[in-house]
PDB file of N, CA, C, O and CB in Angstrom:
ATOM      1  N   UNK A   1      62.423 110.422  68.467  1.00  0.00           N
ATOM      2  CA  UNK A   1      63.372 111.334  69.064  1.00  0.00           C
ATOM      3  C   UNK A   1      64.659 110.589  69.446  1.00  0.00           C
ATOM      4  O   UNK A   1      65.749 111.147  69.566  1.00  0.00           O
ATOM      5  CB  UNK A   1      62.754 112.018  70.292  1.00  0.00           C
ATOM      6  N   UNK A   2      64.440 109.311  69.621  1.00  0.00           N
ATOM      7  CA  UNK A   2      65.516 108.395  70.123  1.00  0.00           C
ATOM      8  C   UNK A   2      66.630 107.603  69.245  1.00  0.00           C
ATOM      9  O   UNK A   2      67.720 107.111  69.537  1.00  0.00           O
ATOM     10  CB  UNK A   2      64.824 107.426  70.785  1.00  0.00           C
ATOM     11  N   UNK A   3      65.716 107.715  67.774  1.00  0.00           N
ATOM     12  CA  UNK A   3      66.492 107.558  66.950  1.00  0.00           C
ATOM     13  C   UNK A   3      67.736 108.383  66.171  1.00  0.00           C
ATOM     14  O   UNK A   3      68.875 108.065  65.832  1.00  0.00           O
ATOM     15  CB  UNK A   3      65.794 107.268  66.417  1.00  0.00           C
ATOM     16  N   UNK A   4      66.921 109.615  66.064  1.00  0.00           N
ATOM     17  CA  UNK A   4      67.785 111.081  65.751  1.00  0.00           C
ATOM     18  C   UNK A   4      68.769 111.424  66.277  1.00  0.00           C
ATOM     19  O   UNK A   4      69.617 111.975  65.575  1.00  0.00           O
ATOM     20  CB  UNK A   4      67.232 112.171  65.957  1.00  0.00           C
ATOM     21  N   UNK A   5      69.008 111.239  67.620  1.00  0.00           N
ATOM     22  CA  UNK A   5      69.808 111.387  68.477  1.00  0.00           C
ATOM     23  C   UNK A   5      71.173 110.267  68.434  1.00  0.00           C
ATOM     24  O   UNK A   5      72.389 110.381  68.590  1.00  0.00           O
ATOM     25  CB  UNK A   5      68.969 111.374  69.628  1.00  0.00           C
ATOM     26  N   UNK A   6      70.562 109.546  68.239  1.00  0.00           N
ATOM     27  CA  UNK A   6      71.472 107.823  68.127  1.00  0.00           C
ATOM     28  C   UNK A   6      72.181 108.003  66.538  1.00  0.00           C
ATOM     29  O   UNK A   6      73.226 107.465  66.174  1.00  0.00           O
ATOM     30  CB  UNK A   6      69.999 105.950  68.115  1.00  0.00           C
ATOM     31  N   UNK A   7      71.174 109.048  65.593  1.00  0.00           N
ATOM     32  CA  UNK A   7      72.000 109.235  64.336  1.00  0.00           C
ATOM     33  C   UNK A   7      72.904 110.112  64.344  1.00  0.00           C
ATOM     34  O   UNK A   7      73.961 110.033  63.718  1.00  0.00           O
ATOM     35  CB  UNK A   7      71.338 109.533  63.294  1.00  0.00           C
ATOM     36  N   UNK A   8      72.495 111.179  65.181  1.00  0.00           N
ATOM     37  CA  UNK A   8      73.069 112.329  65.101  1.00  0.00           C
ATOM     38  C   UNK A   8      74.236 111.940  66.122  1.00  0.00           C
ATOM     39  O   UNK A   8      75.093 112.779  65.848  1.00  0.00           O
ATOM     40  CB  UNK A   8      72.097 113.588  65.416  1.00  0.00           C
ATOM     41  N   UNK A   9      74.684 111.246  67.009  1.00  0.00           N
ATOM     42  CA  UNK A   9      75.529 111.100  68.029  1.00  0.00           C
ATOM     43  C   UNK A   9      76.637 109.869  66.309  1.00  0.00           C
ATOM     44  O   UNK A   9      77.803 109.927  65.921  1.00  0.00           O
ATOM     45  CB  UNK A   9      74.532 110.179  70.049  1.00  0.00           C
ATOM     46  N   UNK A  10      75.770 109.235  65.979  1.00  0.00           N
ATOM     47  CA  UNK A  10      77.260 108.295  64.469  1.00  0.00           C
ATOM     48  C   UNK A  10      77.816 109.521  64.077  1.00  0.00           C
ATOM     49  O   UNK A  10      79.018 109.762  64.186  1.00  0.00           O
ATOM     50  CB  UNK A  10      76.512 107.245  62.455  1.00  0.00           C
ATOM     51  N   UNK A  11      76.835 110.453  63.539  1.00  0.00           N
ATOM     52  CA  UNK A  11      77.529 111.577  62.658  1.00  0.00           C
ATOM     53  C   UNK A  11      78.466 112.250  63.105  1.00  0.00           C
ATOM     54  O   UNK A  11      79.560 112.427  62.570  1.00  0.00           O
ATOM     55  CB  UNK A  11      76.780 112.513  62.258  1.00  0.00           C
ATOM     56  N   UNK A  12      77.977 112.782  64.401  1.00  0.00           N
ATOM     57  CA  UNK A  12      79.357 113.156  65.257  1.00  0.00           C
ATOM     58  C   UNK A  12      80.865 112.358  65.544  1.00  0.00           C
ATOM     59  O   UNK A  12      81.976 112.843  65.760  1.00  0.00           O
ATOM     60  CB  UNK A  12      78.865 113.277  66.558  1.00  0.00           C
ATOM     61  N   UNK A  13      80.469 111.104  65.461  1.00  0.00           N
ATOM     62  CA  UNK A  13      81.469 110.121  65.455  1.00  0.00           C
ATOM     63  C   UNK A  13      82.888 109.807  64.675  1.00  0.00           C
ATOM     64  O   UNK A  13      84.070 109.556  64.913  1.00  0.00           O
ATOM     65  CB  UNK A  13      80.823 109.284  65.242  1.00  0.00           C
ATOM     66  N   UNK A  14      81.832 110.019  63.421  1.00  0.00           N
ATOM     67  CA  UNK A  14      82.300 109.705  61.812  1.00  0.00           C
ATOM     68  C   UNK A  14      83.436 110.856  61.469  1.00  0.00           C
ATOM     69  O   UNK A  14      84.579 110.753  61.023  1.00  0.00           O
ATOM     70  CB  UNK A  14      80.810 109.876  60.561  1.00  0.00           C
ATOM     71  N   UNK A  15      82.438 112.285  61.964  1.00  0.00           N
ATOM     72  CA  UNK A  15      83.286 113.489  61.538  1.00  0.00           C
ATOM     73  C   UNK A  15      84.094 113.954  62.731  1.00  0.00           C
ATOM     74  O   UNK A  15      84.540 115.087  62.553  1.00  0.00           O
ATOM     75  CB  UNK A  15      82.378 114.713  60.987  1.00  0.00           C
ATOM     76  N   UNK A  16      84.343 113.533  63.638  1.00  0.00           N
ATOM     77  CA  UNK A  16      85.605 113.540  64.652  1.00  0.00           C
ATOM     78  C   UNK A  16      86.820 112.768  63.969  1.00  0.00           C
ATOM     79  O   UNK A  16      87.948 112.877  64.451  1.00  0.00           O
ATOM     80  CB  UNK A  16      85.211 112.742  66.170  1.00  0.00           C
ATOM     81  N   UNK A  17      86.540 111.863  62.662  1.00  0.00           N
ATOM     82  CA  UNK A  17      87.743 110.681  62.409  1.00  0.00           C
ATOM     83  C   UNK A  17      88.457 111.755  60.837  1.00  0.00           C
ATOM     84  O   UNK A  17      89.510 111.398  60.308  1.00  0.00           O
ATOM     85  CB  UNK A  17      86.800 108.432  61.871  1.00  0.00           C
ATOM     86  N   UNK A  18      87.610 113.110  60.276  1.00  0.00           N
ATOM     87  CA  UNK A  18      87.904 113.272  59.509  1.00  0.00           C
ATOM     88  C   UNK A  18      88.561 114.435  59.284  1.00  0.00           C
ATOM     89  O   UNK A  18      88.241 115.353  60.039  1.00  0.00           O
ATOM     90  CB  UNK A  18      87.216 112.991  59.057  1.00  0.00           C
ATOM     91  N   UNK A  19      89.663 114.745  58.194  1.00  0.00           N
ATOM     92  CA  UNK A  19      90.717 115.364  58.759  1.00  0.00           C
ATOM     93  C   UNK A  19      89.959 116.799  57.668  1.00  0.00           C
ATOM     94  O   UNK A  19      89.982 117.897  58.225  1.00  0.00           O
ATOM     95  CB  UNK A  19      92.592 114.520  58.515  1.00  0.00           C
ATOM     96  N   UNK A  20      89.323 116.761  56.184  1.00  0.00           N
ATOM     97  CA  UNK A  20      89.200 117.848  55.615  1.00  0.00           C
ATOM     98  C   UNK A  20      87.378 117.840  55.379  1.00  0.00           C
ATOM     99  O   UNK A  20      86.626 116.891  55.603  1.00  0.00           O
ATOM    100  CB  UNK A  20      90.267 117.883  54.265  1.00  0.00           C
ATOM    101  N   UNK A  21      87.068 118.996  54.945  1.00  0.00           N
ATOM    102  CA  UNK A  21      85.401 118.668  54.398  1.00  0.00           C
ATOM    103  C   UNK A  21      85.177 117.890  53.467  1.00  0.00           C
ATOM    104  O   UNK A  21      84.095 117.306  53.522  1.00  0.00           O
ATOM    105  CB  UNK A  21      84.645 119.737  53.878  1.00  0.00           C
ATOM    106  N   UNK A  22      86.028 117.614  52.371  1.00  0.00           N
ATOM    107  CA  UNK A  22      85.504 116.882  51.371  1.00  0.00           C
ATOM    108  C   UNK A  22      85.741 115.331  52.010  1.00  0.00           C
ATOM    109  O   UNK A  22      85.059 114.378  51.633  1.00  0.00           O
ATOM    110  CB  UNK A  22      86.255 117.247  49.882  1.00  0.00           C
ATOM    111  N   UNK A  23      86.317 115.267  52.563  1.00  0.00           N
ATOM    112  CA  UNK A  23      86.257 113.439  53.557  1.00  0.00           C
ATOM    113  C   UNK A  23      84.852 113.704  54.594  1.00  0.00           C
ATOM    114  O   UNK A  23      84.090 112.770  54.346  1.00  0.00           O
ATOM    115  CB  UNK A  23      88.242 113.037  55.068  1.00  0.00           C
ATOM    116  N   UNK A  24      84.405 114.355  55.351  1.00  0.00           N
ATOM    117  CA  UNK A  24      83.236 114.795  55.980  1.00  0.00           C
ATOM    118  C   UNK A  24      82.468 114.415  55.110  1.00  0.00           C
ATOM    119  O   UNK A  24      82.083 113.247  55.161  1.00  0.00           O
ATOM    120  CB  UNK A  24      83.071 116.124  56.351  1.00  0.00           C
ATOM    121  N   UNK A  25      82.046 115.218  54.131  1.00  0.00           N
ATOM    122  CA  UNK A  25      80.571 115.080  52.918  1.00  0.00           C
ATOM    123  C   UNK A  25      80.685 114.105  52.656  1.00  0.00           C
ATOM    124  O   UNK A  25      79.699 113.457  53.006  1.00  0.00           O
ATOM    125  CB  UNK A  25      80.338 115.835  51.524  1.00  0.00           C
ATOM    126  N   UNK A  26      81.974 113.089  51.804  1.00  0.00           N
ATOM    127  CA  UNK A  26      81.779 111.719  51.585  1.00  0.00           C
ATOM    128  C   UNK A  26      81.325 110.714  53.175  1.00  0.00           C
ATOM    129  O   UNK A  26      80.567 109.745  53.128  1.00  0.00           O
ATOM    130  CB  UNK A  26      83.310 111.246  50.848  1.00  0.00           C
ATOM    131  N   UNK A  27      81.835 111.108  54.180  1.00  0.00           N
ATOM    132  CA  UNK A  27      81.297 110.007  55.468  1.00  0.00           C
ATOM    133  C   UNK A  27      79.634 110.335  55.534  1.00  0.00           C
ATOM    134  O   UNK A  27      78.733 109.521  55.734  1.00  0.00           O
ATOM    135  CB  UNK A  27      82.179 110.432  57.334  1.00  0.00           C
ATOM    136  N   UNK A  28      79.540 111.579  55.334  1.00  0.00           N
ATOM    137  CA  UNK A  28      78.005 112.181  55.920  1.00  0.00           C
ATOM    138  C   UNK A  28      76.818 111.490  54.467  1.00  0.00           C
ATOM    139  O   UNK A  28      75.623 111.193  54.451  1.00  0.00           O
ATOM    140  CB  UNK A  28      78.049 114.602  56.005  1.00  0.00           C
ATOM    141  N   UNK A  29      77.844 111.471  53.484  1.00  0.00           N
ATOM    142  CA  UNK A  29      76.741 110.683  52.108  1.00  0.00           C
ATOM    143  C   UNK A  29      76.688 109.178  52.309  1.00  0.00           C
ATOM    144  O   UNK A  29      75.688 108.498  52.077  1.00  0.00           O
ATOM    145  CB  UNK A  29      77.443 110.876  50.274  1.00  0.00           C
ATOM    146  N   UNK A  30      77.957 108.672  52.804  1.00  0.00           N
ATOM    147  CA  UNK A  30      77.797 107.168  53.178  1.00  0.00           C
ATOM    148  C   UNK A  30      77.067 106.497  54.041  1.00  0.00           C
ATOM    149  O   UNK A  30      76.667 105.337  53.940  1.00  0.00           O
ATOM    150  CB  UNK A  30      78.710 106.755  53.499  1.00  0.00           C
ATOM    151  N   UNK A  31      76.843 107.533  55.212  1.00  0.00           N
ATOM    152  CA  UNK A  31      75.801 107.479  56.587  1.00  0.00           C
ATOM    153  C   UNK A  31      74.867 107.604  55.925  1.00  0.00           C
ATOM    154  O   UNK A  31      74.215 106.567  55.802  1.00  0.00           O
ATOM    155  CB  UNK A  31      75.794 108.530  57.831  1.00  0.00           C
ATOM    156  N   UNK A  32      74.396 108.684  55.287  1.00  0.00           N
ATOM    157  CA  UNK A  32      72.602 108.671  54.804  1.00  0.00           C
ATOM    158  C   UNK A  32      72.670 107.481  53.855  1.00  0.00           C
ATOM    159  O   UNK A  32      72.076 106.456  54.187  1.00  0.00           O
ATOM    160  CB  UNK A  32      71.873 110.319  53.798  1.00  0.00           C
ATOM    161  N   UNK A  33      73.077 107.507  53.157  1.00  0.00           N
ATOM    162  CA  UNK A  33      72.312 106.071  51.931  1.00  0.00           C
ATOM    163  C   UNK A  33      72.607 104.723  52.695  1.00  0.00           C
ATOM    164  O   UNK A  33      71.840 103.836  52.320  1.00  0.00           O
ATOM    165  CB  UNK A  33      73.320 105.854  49.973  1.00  0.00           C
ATOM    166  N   UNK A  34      73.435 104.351  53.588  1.00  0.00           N
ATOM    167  CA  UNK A  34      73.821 103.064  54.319  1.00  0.00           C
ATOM    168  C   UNK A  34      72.525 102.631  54.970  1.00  0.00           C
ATOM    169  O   UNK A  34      71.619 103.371  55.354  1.00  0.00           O
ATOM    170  CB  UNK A  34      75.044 103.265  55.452  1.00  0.00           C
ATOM    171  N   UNK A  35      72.586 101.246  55.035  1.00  0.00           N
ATOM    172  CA  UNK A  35      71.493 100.221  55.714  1.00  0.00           C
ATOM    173  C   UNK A  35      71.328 101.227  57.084  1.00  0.00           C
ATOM    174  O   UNK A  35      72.281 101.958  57.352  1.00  0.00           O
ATOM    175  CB  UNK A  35      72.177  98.288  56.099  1.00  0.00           C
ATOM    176  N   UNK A  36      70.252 101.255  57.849  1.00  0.00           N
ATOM    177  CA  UNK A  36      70.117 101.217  59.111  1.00  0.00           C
ATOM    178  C   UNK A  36      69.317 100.045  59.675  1.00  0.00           C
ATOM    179  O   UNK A  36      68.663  99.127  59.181  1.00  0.00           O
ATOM    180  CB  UNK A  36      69.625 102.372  59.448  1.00  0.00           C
ATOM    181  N   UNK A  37      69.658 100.478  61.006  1.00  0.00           N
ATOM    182  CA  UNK A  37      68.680  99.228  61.723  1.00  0.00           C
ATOM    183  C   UNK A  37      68.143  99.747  62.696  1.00  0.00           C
ATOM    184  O   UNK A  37      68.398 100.673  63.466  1.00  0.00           O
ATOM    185  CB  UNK A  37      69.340  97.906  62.292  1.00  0.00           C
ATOM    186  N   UNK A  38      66.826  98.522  62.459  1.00  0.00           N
ATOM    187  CA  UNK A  38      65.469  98.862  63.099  1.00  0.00           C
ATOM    188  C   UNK A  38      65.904  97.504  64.268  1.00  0.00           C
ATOM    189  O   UNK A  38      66.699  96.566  64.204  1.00  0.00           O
ATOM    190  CB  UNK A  38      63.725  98.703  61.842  1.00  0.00           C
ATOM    191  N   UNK A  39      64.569  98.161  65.680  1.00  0.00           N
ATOM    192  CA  UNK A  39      64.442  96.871  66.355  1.00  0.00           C
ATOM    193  C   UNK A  39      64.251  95.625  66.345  1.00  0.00           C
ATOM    194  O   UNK A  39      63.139  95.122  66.187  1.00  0.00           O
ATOM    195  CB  UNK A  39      63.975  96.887  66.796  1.00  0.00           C
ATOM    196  N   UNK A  40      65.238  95.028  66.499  1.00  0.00           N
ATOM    197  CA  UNK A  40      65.707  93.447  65.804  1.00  0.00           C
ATOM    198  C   UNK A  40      66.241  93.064  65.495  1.00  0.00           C
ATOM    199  O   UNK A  40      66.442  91.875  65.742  1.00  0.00           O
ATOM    200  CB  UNK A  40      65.555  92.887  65.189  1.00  0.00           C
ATOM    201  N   UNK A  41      67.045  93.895  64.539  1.00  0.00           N
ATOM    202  CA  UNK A  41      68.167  93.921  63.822  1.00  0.00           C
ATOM    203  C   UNK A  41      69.572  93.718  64.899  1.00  0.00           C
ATOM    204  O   UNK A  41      69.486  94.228  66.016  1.00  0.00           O
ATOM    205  CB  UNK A  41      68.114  95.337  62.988  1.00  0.00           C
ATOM    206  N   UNK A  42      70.649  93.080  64.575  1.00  0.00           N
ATOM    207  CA  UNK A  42      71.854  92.822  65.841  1.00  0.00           C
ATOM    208  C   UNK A  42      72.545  94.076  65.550  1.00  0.00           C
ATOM    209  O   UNK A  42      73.295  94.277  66.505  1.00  0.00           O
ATOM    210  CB  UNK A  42      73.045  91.283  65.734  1.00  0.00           C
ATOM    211  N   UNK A  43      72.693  95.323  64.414  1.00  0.00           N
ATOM    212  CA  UNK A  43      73.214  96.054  64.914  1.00  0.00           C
ATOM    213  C   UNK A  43      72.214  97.615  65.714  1.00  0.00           C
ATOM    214  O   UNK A  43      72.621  98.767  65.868  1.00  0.00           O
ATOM    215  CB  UNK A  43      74.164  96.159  63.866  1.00  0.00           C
ATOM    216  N   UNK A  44      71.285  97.201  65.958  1.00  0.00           N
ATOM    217  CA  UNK A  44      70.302  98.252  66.987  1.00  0.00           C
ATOM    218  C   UNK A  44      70.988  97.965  68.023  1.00  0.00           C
ATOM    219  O   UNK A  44      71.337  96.842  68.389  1.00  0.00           O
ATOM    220  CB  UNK A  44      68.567  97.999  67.266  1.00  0.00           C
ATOM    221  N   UNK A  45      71.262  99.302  68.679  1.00  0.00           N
ATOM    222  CA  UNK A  45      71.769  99.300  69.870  1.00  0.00           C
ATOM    223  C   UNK A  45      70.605  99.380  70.870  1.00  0.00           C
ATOM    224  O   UNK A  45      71.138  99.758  71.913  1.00  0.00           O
ATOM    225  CB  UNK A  45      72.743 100.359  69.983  1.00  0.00           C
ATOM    226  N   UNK A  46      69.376  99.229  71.075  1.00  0.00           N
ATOM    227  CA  UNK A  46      68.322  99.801  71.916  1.00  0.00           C
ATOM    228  C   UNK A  46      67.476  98.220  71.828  1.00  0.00           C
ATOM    229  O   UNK A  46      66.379  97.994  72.338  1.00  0.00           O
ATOM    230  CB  UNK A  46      67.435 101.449  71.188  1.00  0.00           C
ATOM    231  N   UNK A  47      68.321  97.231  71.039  1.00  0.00           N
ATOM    232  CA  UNK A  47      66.922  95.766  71.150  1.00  0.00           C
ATOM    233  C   UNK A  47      66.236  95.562  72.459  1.00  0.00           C
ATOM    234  O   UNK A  47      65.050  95.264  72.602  1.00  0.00           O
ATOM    235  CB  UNK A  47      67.602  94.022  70.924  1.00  0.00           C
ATOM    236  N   UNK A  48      67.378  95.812  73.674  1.00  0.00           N
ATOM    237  CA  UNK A  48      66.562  95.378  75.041  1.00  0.00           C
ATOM    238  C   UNK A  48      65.655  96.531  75.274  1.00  0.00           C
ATOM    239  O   UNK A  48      65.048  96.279  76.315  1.00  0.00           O
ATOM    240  CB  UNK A  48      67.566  95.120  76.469  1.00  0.00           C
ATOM    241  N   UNK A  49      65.175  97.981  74.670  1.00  0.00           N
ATOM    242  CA  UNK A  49      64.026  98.815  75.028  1.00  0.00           C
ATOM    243  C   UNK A  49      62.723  98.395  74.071  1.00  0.00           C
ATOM    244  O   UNK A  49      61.570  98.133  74.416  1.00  0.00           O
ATOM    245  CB  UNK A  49      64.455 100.428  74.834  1.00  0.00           C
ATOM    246  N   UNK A  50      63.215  98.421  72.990  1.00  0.00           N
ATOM    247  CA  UNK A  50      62.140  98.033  71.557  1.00  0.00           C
ATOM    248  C   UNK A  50      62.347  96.432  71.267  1.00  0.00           C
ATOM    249  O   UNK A  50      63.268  95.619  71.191  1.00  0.00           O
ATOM    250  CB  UNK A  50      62.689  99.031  69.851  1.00  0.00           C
ATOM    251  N   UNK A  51      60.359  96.504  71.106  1.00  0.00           N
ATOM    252  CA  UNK A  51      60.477  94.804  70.343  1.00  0.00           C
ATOM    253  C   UNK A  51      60.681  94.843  69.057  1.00  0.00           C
ATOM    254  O   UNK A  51      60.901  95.818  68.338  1.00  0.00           O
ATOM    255  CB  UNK A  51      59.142  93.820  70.400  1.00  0.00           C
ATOM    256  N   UNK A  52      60.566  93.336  68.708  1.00  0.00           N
ATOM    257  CA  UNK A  52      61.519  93.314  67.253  1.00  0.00           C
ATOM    258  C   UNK A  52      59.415  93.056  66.498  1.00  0.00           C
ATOM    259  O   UNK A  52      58.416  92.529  66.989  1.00  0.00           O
ATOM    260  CB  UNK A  52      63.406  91.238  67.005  1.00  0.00           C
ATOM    261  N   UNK A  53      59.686  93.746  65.216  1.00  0.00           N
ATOM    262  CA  UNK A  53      58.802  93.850  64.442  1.00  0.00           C
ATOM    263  C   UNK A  53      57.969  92.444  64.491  1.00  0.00           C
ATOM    264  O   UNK A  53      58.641  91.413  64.477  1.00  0.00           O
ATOM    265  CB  UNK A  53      59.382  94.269  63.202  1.00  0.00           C
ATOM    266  N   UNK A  54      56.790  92.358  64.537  1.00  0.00           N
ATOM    267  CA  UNK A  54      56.120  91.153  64.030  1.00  0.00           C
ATOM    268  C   UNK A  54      56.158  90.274  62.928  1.00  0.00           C
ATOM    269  O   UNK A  54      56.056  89.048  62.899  1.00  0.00           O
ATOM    270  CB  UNK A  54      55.204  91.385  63.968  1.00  0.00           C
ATOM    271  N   UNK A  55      56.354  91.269  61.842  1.00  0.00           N
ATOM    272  CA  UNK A  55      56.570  90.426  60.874  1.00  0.00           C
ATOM    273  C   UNK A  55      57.045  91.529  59.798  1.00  0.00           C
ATOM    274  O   UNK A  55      57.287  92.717  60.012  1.00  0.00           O
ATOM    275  CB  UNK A  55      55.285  89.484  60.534  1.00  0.00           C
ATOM    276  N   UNK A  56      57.104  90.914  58.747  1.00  0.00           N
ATOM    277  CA  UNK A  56      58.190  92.235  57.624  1.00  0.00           C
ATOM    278  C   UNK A  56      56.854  93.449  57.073  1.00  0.00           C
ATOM    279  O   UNK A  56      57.354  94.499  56.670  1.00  0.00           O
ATOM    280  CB  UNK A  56      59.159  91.107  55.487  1.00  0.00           C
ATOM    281  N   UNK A  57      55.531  93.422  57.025  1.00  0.00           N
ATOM    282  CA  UNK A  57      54.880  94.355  57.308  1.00  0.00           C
ATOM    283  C   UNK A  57      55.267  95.652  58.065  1.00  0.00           C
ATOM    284  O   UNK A  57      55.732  96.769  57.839  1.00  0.00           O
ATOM    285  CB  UNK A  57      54.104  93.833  57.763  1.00  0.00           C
ATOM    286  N   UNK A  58      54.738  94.749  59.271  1.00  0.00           N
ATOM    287  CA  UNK A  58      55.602  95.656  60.651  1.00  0.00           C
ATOM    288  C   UNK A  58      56.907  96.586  60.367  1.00  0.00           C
ATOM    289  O   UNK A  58      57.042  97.802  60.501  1.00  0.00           O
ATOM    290  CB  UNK A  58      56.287  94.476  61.809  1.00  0.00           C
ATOM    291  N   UNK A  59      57.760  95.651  59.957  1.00  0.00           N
ATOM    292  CA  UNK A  59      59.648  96.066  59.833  1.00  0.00           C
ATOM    293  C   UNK A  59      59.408  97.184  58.550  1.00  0.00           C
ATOM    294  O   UNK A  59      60.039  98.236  58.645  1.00  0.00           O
ATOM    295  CB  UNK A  59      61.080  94.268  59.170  1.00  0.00           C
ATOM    296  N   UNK A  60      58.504  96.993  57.332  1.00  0.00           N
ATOM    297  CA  UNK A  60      58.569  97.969  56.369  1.00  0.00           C
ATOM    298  C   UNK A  60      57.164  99.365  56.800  1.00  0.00           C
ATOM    299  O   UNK A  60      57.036 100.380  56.114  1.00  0.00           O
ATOM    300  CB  UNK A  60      58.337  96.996  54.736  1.00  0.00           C
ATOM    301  N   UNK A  61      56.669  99.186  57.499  1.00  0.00           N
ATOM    302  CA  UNK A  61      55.670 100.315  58.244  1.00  0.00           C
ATOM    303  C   UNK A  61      57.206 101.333  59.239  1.00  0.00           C
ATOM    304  O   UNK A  61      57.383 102.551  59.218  1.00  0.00           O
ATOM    305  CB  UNK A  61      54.061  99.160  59.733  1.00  0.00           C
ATOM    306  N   UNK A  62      58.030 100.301  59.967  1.00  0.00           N
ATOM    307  CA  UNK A  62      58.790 101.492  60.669  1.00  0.00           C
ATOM    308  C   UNK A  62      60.088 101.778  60.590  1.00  0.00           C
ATOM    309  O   UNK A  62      60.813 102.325  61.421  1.00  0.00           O
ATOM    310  CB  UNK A  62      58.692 101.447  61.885  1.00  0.00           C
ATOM    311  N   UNK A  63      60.408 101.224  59.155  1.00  0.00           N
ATOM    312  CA  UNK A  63      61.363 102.095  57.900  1.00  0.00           C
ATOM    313  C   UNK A  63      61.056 103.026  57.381  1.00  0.00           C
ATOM    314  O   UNK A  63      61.900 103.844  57.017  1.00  0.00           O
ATOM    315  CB  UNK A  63      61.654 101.573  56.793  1.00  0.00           C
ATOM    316  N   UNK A  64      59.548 103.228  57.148  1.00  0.00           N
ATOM    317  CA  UNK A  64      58.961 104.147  56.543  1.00  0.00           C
ATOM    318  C   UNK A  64      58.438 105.141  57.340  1.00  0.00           C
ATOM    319  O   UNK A  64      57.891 106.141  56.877  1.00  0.00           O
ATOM    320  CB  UNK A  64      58.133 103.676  55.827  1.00  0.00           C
ATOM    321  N   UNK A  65      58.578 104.916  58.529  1.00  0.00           N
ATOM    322  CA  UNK A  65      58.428 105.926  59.801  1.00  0.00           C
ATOM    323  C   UNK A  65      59.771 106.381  59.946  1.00  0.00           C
ATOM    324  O   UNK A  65      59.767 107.589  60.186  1.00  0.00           O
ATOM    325  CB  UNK A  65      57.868 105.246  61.274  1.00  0.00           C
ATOM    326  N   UNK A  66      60.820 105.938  59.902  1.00  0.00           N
ATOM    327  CA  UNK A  66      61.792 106.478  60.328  1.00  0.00           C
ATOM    328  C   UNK A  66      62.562 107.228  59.312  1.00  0.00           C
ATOM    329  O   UNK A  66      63.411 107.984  59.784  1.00  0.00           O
ATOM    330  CB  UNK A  66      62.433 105.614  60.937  1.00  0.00           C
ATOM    331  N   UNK A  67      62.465 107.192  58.089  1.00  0.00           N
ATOM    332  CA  UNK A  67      62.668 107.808  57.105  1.00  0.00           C
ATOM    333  C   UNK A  67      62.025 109.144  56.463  1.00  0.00           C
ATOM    334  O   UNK A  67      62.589 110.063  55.869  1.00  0.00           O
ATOM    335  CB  UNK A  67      62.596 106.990  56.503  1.00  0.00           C
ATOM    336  N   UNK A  68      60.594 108.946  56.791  1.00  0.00           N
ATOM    337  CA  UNK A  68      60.192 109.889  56.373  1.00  0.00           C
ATOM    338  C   UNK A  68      59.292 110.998  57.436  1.00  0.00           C
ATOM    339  O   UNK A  68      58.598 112.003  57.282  1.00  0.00           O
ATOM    340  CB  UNK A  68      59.597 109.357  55.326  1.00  0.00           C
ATOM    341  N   UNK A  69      59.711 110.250  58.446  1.00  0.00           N
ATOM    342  CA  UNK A  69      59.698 111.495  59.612  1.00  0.00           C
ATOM    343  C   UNK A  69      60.332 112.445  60.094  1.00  0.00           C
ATOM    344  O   UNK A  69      59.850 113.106  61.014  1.00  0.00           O
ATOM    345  CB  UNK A  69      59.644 111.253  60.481  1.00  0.00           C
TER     346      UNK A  69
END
């Protein structure tokens, strides 16, 4: 729930900077296919709530949680 919110608060971000829809759809396609980050990662904003994955197991179990949840 904490993540969605943290996505959905970029998206809002992105499309406050854009002046027509077709600049919107291109920011909103660049946001979905772009890297995100998980706990650990230096651009997670939440490292001091969440620990950082154990090992890359771990890190690819909650990519795959966060993606396809």
């Amino acid at each position: 729930m904490i993540y969605i919110t943290l996505f959905i608060t970029e998206c809002l971000k992105k499309l406050q900077k854009c002046a027509t829809r077709s600049q919107a759809l291109q920011e909103m396609h660049s946001l979905g296919i772009s890297k995100f980050y998980i706990p650990g990662d230096i651009g997670f904003p939440l490292n001091s709530v969440y620990a950082k994955p154990a090992n890359a197991t771990e890190a690819g179990t909650m990519i795959k949680y966060v993606t396809e949840n």
